[in-house]
N, C-alpha and C positions, 0 to 999 in steps of 0.2 A: 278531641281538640282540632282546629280549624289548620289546615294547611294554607298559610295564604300566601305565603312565596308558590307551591303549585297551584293553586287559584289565577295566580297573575300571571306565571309563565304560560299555563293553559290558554289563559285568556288572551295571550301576546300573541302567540302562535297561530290562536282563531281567528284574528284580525286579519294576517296574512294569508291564511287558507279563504278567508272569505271573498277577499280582492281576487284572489284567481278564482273563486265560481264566478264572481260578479262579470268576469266577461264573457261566459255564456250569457247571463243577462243581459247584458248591453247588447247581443246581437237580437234576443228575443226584442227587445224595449223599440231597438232601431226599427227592427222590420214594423211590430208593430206600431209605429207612430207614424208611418208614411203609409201604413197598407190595410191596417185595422185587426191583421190576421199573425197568431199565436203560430208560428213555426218550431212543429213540435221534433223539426227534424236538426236541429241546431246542438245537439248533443252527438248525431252521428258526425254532422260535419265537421264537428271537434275531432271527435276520432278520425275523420278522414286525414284532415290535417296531421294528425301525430304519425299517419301512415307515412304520409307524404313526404313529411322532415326523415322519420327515419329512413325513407325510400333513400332521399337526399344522401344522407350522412353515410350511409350502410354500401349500399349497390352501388353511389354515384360519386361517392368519394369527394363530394363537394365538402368544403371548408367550412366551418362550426360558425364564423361570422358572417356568409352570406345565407344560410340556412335559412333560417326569418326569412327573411326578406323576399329571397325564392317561394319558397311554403305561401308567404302571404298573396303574391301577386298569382300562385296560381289559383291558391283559395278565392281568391277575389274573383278572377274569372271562371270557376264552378258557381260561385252563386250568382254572376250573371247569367251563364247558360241555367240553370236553376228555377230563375226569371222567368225566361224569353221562353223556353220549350216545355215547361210544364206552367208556372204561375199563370204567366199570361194569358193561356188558352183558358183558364179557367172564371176569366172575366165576364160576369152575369149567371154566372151559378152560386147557390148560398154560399155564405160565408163557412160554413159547416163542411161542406166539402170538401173548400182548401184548404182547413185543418186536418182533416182526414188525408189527405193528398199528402202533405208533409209528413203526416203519422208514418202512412205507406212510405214513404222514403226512408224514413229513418231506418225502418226493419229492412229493408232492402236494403240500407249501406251497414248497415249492424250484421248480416249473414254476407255480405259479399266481398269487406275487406276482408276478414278474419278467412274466410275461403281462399280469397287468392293466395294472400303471405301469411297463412298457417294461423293456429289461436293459440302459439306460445307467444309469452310475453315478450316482445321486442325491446331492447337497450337501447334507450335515446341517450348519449353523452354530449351534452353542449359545455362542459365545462363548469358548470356549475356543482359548487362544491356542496359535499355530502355530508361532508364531516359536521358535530354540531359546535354554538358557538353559545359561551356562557359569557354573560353580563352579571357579574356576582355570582350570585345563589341562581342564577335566572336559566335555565338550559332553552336556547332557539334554533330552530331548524333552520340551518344555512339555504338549504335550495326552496323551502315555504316560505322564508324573511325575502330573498331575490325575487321570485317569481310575485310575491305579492307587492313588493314596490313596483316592478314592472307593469303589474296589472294596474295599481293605484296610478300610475302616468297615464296609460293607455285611455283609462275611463276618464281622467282630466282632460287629457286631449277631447276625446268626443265632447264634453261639456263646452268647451272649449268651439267645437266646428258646428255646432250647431247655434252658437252666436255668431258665425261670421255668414258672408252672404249665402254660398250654397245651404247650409244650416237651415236660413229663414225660408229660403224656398221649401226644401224637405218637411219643416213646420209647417207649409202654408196648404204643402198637400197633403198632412195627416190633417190640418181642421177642416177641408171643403176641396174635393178633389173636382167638383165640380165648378167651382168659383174660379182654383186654380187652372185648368182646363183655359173655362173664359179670358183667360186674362195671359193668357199666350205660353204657362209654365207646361213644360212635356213632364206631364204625371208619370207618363211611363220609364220617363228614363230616369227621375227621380227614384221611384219604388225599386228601379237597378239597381241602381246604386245603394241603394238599401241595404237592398239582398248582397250586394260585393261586398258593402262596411262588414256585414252581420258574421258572412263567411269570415273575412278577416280579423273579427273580433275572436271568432272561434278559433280560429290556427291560433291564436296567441295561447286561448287556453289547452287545445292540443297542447302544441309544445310542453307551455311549462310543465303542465299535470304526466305528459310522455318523459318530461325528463326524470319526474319526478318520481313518477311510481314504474313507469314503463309503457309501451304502448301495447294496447290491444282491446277486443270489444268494450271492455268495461269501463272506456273512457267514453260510450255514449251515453251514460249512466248521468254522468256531468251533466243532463238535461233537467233532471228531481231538482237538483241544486241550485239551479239557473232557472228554473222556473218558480222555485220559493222565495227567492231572491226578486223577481220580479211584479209577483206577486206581495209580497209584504210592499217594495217600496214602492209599486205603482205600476203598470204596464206601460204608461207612457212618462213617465220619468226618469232620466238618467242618473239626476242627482240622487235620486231613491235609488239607485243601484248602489249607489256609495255605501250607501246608511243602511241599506239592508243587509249590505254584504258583508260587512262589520258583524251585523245584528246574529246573521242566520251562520258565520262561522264560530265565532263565540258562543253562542248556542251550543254546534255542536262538538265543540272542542271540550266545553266542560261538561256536557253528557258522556263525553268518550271519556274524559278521567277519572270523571268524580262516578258516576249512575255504573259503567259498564262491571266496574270490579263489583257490584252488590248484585248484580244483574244476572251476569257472564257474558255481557257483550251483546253485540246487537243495536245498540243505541244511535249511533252514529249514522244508521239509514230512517232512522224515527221521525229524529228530531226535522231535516226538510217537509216529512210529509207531514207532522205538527201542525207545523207553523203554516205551510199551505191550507187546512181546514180551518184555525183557528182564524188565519187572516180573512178566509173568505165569507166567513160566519160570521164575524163581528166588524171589518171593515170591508165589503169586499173591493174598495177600489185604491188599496195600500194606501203607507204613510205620506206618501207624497201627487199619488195618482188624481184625475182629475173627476168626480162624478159626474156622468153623463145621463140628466134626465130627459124623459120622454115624456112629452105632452100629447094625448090625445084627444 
């Protein structure tokens, strides 16, 4: 017989674990739509961020409501140094390289936090609460429902700032960097800026996923998830991050309750890497993404 009260609380739950990968994605989507280039190091920078906050919170005795905001503006200024002393120099070399160059990063920040403050699990407490909360029959995770409204604002906001002017500039130089160039836009400081949103997009999901599960290297893992997410709803789409991120945590929310107990577990890292072949095999430019042909 069908369980459809845990059908739907699974599937409730998946909504809001979806919203917090989707902003690993949104900093994948952002870079790549001003810069062309898949920054596979966006998973560590999330974990660096969770370092950060709980450097913040732990060592610094800083106060639980300026936390954010601290985290974010330094994040911001790591992915402009980020930019300007490794991206940039690597202007007129393949595109394949600067993928690789980020790859390199990521394992360099994935062995070098976890070295300095140790590979136990670190306790982020921002106050969000642990305890669960039932709607009926319905059981929801208090700190997955928070962090995933949080993240569902976050990604409005971007949808949101790329309709206003700076937005259209950031668009003018993911379609023709060269046209923008011409016409007096600084390409360069745009693709900064990029790279500062993308960092910032990631502290948010540090945080929440640090508050949540705790911090330590396996929050660069958040990269599988953010890049499924990306992939299904478009590399240059933000609005696709929405709907994917919907898509790809309900996914794996009812693989973990319904598949895992027939199984014994294990499903829960499947299902991203799924949906990444599946999408790339049968559409590969996502539900929202833009095809880009080439005429020779």
């Amino acid at each position: 017989m069908i369980d459809w009260i845990l059908i739907l609380e699974l599937a409730i739950n998946g909504v809001f674990i979806g919203m917090m990968y989707s902003l690993i994605s949104l900093g994948l989507v952002l870079i790549y739509k001003t810069s062309g280039i898949v920054n596979l190091a966006q998973g560590a920078i999330a974990m660096t961020a969770g370092y950060v906050a709980w450097a913040l919170a732990t060592l610094m005795a800083v106060p639980v409501l300026v936390i954010a905001p601290i985290a974010m503006a330094v994040m911001f200024g790591f992915g402009l140094v980020i930019e300007r002393m490794a991206l940039r120099r690597m202007i007129g070399h393949p595109v394949l390289m600067i993928i690789m160059l980020t790859l390199g990063l990521e394992i360099f920040l994935r062995g070098l936090l976890p070295g300095v403050f140790g590979a136990a699990v670190k306790r982020l407490d921002l106050g969000i609460p642990q305890a669960p909360l039932f709607i009926g029959d319905i059981l929801l995770n208090r700190a997955t429902l928070t962090g995933g409204l949080i993240a569902m604002v976050l990604i409005l906001l971007s949808i949101w700032f790329f309709g206003s002017r700076q937005g259209v500039v950031m668009r003018a130089v993911a379609d023709d960097q060269t046209a923008s160039w011409s016409v007096g836009i600084r390409v360069e400081r745009a693709i900064a800026v990029a790279w500062g949103m993308a960092a910032m997009a990631a502290t948010a999901a540090g945080i929440l996923w640090g508050a949540t599960q705790g911090v330590d290297w396996s929050l660069s893992l958040l990269l599988i998830k953010g890049l499924a997410i990306a992939i299904l709803g478009g590399l240059d789409s933000i609005r696709g991050v929405l709907i994917a991120g919907v898509i790809v945590g309900v996914a794996e929310s009812l693989a973990t309750g319904l598949i895992d107990p027939l199984v014994g577990g294990g499903t829960r890292d499947v299902v991203a890497s799924v949906i990444i072949l599946v999408t790339l095999l049968v559409k590969p430019h996502g539900l929202f993404g833009e095809a880009h042909i080439e005429r020779v």
